[in-house]
N, CA, C and O atoms as a GROMACS GRO file, in nm:
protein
  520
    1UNK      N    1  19.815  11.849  -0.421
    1UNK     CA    2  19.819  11.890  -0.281
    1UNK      C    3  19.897  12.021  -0.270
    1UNK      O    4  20.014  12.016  -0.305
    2UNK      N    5  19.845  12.143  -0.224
    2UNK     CA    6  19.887  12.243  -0.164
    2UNK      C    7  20.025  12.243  -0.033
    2UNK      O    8  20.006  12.209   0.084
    3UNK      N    9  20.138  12.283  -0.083
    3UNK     CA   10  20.227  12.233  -0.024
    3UNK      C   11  20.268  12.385   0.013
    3UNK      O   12  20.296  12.458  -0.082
    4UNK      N   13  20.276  12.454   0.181
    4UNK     CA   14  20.272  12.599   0.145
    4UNK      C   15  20.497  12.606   0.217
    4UNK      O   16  20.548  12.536   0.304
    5UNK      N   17  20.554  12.699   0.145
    5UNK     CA   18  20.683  12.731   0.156
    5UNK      C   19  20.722  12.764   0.311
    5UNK      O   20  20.658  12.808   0.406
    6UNK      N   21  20.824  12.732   0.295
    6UNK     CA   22  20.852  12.682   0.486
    6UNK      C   23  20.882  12.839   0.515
    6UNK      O   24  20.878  12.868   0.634
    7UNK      N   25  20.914  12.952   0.420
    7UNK     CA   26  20.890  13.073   0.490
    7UNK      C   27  20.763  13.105   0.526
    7UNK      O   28  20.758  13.163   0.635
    8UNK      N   29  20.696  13.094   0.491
    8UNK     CA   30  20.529  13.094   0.526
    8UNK      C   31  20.489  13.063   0.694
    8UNK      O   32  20.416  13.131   0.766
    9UNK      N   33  20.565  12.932   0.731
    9UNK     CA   34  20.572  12.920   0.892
    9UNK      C   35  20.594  13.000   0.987
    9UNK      O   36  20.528  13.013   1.090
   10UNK      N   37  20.707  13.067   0.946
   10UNK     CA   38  20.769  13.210   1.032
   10UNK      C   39  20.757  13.299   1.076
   10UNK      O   40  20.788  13.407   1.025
   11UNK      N   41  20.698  13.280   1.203
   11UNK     CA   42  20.599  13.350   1.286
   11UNK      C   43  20.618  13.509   1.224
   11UNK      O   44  20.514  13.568   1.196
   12UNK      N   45  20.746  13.579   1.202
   12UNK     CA   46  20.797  13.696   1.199
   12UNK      C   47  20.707  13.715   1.023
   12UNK      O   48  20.613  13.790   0.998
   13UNK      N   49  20.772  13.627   0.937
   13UNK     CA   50  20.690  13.666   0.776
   13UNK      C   51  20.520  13.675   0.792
   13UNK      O   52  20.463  13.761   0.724
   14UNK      N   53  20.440  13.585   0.882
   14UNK     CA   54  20.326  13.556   0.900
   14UNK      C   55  20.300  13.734   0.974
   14UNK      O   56  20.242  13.823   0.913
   15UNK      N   57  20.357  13.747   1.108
   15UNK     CA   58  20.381  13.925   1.148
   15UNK      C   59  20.356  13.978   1.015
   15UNK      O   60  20.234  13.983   0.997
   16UNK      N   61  20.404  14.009   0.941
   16UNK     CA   62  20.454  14.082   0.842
   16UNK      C   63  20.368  14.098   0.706
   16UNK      O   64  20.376  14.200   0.637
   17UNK      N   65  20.304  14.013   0.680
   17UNK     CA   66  20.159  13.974   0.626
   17UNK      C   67  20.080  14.064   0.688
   17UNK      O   68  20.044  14.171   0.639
   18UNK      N   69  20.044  14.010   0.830
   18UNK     CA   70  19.922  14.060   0.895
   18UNK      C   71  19.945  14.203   0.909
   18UNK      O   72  19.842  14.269   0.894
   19UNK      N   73  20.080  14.290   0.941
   19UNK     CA   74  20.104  14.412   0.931
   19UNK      C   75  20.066  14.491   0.774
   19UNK      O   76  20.049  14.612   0.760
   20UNK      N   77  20.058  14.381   0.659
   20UNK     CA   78  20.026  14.481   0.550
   20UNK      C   79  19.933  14.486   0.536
   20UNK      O   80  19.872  14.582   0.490
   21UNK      N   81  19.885  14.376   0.572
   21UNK     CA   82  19.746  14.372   0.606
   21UNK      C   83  19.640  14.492   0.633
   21UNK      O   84  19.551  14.551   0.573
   22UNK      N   85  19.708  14.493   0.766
   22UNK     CA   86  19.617  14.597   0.853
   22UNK      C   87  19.626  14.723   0.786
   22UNK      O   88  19.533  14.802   0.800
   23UNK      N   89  19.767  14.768   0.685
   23UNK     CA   90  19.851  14.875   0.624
   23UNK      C   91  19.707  14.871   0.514
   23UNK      O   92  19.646  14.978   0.519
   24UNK      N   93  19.654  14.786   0.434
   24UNK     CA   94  19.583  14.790   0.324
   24UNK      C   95  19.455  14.822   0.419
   24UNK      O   96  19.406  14.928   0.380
   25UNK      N   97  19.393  14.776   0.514
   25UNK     CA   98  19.263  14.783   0.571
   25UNK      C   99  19.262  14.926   0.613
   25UNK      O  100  19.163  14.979   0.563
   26UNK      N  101  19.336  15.016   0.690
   26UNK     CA  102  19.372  15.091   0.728
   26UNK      C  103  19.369  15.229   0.591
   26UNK      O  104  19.309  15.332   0.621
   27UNK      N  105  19.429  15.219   0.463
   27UNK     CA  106  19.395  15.304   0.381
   27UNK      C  107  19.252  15.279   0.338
   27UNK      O  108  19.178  15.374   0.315
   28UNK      N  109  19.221  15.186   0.330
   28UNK     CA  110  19.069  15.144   0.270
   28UNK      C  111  18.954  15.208   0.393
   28UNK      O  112  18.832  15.208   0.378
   29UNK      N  113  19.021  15.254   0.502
   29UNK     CA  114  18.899  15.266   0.588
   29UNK      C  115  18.933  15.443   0.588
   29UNK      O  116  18.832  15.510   0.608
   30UNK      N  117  19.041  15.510   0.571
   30UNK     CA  118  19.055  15.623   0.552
   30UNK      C  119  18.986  15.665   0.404
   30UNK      O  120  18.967  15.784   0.379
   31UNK      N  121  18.955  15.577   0.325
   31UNK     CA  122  18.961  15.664   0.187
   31UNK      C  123  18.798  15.639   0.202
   31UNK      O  124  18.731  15.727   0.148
   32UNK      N  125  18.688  15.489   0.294
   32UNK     CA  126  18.577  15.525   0.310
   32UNK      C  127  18.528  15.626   0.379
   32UNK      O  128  18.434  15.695   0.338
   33UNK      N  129  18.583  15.640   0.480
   33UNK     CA  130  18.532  15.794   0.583
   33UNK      C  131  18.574  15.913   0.564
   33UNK      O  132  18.550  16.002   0.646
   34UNK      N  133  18.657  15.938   0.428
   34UNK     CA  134  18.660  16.034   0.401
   34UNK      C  135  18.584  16.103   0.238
   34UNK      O  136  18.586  16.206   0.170
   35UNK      N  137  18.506  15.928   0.238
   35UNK     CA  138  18.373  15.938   0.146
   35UNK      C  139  18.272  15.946   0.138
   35UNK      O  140  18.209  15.993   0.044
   36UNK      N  141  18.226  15.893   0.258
   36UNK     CA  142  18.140  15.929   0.339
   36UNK      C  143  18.106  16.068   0.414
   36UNK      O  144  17.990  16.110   0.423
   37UNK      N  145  18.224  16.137   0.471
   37UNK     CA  146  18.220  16.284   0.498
   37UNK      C  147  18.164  16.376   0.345
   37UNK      O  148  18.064  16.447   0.344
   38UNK      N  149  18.227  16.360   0.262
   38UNK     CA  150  18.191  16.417   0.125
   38UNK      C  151  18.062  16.368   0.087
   38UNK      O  152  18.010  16.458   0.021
   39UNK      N  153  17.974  16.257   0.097
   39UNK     CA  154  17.888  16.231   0.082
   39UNK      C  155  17.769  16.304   0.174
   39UNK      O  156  17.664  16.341   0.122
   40UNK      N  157  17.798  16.318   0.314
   40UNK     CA  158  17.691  16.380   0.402
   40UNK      C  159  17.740  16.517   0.372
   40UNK      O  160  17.632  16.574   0.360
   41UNK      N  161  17.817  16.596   0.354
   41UNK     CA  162  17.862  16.742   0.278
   41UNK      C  163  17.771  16.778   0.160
   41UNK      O  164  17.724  16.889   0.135
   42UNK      N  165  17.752  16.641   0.081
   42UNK     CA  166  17.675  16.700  -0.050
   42UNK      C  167  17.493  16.672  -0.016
   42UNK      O  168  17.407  16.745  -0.066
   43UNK      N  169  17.468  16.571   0.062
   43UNK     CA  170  17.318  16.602   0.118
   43UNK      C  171  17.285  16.689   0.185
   43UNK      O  172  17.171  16.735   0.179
   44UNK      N  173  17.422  16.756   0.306
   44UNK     CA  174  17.367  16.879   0.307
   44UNK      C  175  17.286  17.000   0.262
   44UNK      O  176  17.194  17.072   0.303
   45UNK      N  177  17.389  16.982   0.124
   45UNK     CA  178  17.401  17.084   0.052
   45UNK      C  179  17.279  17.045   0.003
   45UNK      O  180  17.197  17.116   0.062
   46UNK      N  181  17.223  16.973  -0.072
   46UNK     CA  182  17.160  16.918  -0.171
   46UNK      C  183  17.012  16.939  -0.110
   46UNK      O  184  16.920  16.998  -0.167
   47UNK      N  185  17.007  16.873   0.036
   47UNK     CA  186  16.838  16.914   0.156
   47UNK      C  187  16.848  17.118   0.148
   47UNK      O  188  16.742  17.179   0.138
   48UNK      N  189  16.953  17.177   0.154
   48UNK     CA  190  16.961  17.311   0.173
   48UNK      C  191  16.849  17.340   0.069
   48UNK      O  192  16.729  17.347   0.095
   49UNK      N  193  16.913  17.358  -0.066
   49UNK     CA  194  16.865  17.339  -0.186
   49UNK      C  195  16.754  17.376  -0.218
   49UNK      O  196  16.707  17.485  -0.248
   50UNK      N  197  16.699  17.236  -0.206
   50UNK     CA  198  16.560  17.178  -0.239
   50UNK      C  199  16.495  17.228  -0.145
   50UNK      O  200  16.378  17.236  -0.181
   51UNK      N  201  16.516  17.280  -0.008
   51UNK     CA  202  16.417  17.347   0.060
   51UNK      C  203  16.386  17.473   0.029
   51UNK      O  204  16.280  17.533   0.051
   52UNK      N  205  16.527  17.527  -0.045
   52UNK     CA  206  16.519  17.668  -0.065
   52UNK      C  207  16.459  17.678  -0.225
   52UNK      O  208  16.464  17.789  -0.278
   53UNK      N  209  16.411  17.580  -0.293
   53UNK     CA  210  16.360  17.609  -0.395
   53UNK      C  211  16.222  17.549  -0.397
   53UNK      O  212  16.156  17.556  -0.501
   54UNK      N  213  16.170  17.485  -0.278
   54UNK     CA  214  16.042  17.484  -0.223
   54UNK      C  215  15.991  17.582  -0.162
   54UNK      O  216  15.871  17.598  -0.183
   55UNK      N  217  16.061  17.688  -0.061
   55UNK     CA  218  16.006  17.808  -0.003
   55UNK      C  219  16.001  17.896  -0.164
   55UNK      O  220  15.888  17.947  -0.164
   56UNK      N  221  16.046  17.923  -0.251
   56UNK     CA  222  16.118  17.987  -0.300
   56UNK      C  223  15.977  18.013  -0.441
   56UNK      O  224  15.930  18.114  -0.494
   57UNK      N  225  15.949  17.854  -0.457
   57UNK     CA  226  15.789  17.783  -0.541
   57UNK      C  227  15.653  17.813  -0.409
   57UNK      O  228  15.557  17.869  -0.460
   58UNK      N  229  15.642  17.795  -0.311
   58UNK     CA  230  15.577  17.851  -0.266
   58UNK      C  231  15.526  17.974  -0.221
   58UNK      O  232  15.410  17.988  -0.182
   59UNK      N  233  15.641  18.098  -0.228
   59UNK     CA  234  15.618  18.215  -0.200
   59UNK      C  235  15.569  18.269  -0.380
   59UNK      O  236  15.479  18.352  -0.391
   60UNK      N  237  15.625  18.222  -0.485
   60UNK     CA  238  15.553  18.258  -0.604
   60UNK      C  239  15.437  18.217  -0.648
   60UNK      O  240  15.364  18.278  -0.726
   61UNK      N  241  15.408  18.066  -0.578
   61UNK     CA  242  15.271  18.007  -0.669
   61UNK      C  243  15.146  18.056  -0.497
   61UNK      O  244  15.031  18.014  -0.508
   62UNK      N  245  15.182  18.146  -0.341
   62UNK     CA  246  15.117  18.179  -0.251
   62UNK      C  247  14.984  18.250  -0.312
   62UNK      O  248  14.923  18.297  -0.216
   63UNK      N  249  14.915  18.275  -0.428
   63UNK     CA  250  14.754  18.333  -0.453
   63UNK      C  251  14.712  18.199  -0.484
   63UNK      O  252  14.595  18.164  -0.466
   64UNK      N  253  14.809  18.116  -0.536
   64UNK     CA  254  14.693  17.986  -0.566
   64UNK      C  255  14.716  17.915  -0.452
   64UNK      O  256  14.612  17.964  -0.408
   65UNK      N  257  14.746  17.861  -0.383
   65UNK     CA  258  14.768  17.823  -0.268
   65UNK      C  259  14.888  17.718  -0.248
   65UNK      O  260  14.879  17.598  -0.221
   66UNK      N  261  15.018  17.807  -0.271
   66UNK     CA  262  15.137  17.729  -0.278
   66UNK      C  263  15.164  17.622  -0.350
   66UNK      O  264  15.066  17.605  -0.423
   67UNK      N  265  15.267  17.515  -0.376
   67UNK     CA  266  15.245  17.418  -0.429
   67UNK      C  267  15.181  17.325  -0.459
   67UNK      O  268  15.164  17.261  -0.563
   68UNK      N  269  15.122  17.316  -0.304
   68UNK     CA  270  15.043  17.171  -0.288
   68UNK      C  271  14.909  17.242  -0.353
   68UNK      O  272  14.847  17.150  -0.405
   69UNK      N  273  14.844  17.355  -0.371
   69UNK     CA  274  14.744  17.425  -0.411
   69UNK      C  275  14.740  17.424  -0.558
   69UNK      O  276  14.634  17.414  -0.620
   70UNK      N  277  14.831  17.433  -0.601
   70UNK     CA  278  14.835  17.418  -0.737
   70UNK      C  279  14.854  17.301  -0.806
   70UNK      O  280  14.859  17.307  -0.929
   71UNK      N  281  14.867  17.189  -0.748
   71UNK     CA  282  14.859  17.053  -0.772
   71UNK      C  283  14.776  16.962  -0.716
   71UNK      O  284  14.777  16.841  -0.736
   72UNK      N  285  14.682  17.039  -0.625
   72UNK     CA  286  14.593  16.997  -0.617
   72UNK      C  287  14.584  16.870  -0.482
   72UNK      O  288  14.499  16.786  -0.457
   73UNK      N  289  14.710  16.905  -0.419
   73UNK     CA  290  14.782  16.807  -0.314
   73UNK      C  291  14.695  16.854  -0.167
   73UNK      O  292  14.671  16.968  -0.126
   74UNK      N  293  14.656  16.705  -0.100
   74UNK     CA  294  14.609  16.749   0.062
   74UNK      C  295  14.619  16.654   0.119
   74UNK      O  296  14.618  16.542   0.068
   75UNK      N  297  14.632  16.683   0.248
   75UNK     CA  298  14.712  16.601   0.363
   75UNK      C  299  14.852  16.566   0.354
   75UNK      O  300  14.940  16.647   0.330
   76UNK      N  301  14.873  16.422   0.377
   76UNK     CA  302  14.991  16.367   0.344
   76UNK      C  303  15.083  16.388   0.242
   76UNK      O  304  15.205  16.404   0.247
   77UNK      N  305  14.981  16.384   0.118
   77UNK     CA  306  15.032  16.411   0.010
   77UNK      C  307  15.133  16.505   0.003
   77UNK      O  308  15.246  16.498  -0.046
   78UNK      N  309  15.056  16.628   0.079
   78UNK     CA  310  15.129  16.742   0.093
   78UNK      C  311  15.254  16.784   0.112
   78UNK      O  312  15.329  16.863   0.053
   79UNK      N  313  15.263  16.684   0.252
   79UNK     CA  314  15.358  16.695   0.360
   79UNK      C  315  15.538  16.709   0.278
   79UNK      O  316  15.541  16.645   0.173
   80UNK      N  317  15.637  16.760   0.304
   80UNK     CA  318  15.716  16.763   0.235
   80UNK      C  319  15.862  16.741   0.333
   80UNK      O  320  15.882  16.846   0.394
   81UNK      N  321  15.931  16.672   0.355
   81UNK     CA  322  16.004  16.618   0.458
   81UNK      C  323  16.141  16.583   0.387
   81UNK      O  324  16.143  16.510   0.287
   82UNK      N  325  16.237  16.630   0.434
   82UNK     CA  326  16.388  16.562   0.352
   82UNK      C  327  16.449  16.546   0.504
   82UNK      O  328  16.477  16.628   0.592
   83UNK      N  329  16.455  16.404   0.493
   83UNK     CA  330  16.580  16.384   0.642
   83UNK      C  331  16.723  16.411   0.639
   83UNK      O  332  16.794  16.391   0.541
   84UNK      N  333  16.757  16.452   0.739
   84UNK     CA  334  16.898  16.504   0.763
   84UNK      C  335  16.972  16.423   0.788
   84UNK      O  336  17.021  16.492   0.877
   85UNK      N  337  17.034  16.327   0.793
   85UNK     CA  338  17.122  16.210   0.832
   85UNK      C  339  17.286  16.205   0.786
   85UNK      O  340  17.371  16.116   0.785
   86UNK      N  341  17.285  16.330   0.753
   86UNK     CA  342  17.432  16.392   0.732
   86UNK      C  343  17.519  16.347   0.852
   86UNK      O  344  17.636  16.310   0.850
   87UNK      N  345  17.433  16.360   0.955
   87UNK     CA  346  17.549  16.408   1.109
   87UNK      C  347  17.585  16.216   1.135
   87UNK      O  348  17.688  16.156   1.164
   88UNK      N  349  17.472  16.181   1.113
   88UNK     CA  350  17.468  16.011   1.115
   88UNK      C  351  17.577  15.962   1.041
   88UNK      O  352  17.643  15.864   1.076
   89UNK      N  353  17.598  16.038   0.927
   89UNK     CA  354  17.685  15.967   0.832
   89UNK      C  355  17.831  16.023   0.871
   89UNK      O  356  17.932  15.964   0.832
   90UNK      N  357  17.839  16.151   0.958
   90UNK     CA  358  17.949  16.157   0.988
   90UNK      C  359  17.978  16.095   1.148
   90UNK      O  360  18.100  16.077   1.152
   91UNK      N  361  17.929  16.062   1.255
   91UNK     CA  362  17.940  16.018   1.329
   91UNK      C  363  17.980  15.847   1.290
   91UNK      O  364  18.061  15.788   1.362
   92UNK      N  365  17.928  15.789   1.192
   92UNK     CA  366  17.963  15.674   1.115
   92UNK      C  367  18.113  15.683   1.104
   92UNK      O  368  18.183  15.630   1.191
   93UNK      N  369  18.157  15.738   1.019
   93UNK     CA  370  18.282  15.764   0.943
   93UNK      C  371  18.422  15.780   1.098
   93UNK      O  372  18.520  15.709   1.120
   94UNK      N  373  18.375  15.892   1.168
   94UNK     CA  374  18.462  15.918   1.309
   94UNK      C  375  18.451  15.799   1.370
   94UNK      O  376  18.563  15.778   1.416
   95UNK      N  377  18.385  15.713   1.396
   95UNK     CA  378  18.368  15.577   1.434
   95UNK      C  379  18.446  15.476   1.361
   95UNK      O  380  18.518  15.389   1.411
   96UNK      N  381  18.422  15.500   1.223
   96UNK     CA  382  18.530  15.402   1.153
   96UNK      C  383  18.711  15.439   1.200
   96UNK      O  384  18.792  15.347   1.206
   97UNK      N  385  18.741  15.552   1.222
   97UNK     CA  386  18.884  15.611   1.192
   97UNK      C  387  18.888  15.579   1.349
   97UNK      O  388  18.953  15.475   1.356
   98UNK      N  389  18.851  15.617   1.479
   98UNK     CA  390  18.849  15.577   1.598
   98UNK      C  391  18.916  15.442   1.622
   98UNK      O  392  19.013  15.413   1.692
   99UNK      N  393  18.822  15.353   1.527
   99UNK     CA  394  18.828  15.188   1.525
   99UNK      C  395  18.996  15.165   1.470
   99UNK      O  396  19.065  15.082   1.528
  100UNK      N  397  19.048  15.241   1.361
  100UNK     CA  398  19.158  15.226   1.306
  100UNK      C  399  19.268  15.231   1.387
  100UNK      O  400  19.358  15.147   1.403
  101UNK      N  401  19.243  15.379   1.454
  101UNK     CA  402  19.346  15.391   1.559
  101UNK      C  403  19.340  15.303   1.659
  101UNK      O  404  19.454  15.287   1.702
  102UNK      N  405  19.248  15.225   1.727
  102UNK     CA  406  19.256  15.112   1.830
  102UNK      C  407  19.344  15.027   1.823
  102UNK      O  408  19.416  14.998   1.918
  103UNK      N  409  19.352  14.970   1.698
  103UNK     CA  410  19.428  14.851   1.610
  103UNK      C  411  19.554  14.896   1.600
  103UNK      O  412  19.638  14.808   1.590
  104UNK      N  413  19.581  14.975   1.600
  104UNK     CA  414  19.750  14.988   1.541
  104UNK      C  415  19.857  15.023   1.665
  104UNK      O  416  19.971  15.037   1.621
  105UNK      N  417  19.848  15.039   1.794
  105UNK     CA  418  19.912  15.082   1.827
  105UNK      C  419  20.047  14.926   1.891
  105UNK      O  420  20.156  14.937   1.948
  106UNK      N  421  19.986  14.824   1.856
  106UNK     CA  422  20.055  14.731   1.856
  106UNK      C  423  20.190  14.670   1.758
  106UNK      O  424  20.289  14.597   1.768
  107UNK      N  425  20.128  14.742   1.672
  107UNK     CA  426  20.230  14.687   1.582
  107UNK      C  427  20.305  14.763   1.548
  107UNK      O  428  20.400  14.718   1.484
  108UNK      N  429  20.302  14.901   1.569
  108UNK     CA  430  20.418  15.016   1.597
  108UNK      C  431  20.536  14.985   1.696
  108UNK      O  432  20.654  15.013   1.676
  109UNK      N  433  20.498  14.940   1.773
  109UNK     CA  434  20.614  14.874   1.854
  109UNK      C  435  20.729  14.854   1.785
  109UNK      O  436  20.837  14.913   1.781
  110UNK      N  437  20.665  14.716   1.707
  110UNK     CA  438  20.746  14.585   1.620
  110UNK      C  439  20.845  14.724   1.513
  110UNK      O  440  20.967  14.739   1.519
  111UNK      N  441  20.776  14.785   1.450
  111UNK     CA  442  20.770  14.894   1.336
  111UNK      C  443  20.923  14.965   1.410
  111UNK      O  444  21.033  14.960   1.354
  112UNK      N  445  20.901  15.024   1.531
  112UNK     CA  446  21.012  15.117   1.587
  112UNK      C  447  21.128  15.031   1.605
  112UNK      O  448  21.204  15.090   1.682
  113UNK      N  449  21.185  14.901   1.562
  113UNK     CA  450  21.326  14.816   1.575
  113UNK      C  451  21.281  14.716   1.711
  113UNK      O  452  21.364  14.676   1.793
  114UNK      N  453  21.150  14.688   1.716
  114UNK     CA  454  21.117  14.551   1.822
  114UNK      C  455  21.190  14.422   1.816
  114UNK      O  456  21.216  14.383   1.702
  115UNK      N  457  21.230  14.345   1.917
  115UNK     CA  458  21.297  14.227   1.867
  115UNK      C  459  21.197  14.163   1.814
  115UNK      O  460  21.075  14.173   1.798
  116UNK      N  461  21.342  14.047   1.775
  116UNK     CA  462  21.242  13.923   1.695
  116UNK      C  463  21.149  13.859   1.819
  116UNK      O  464  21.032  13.840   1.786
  117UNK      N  465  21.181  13.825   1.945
  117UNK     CA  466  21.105  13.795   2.036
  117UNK      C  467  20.987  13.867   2.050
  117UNK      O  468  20.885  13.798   2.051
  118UNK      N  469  20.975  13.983   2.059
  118UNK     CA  470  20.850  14.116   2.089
  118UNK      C  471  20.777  14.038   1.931
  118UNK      O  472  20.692  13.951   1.954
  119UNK      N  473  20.800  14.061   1.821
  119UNK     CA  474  20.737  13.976   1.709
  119UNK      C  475  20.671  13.873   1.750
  119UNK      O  476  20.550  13.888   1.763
  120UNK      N  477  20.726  13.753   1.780
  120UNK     CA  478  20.669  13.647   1.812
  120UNK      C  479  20.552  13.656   1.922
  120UNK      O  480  20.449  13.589   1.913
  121UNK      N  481  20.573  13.725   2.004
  121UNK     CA  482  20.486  13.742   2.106
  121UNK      C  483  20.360  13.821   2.046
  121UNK      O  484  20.249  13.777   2.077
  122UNK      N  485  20.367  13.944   1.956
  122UNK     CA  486  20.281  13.976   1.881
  122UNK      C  487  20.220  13.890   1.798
  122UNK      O  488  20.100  13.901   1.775
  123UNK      N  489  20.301  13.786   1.740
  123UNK     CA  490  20.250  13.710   1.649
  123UNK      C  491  20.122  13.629   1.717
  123UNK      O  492  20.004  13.636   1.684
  124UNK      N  493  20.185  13.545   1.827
  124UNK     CA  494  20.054  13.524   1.890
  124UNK      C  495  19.944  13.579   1.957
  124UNK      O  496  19.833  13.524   1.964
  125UNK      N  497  19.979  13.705   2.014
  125UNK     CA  498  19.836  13.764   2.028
  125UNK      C  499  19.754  13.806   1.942
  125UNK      O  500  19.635  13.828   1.962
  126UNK      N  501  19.830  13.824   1.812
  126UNK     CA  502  19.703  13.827   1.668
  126UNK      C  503  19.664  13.673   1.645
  126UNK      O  504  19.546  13.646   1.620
  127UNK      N  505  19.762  13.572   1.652
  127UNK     CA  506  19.688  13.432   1.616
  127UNK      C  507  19.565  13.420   1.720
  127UNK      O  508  19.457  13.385   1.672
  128UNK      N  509  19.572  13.439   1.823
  128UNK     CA  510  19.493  13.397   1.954
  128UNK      C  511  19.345  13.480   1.939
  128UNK      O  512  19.242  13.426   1.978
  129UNK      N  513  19.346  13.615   1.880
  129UNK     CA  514  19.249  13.688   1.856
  129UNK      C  515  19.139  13.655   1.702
  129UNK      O  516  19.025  13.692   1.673
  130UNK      N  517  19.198  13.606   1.662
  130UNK     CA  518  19.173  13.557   1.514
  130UNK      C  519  19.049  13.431   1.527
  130UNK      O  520  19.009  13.374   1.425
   0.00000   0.00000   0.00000
C-alpha cells in the first residue's frame, strides 16, 4: 500500500509542486514557440528558394517550353504550388506564449513574500480548477 508522507498534505508544499510545475511547463512552451518560429523562418526561406529555382529552370529550359515542356507535363500535373503556412505557424507559437502569460500572474503574488494564508487560498483555486 502506497502510504504518501504527511508533508505531501500541505497545502503550501502541494503550492509549491504545482508552482514548479507550471516553472517546467512554462520553459517547455518557450523553447516550443521559439521552435516553431525557426521552423516557419526556414520554410520561408526554403518556398523562397524553390520558387526562385523554378523561375530560374523555366526562364532557361523557355524554347522548349519551360519545365513542364520538357517533361512533358499538362494540366495538373503541371501546376506547381508550395503553401505558405509560415504566418500559421507563427500565429500558433504567439498563441502558445499569450496562453503562458495568462497562467502566471497568480502565483507571482505567492512568489513576491505572500502569506501562508494567500497560499492556501491559491492552493485551492488551483485544486478547484483541476
Amino acid at each position: 500500500m502506497w502510504i504518501l508522507p504527511t508533508r505531501a498534505r500541505d497545502p503550501i508544499y502541494n503550492l509549491n509542486r504545482i508552482i514548479r510545475l507550471q516553472a517546467v511547463v512554462e520553459l517547455v512552451t518557450n523553447a516550443t514557440a521559439q521552435s516553431l518560429r525557426l521552423i516557419a523562418q526556414q520554410l520561408d526561406e526554403s518556398r523562397a528558394t524553390i520558387l526562385q529555382l523554378k523561375m530560374g529552370m523555366d526562364y532557361v529550359l523557355a524554347k522548349q517550353g519551360s519545365l513542364c515542356g520538357v517533361l512533358n507535363l499538362t494540366g495538373n500535373a503541371c501546376c506547381f504550388n508550395i503553401s505558405d503556412n509560415g504566418e500559421a505557424i507563427r500565429v500558433l507559437a504567439t498563441k502558445m506564449e499569450s496562453q503562458k502569460a495568462k497562467s502566471t500572474w497568480k502565483t507571482n503574488r505567492l512568489e513576491k513574500g505572500g502569506k501562508c494564508e494567500e497560499g492556501k487560498r491559491l492552493f485551492s483555486y488551483f485544486i478547484l480548477r483541476l
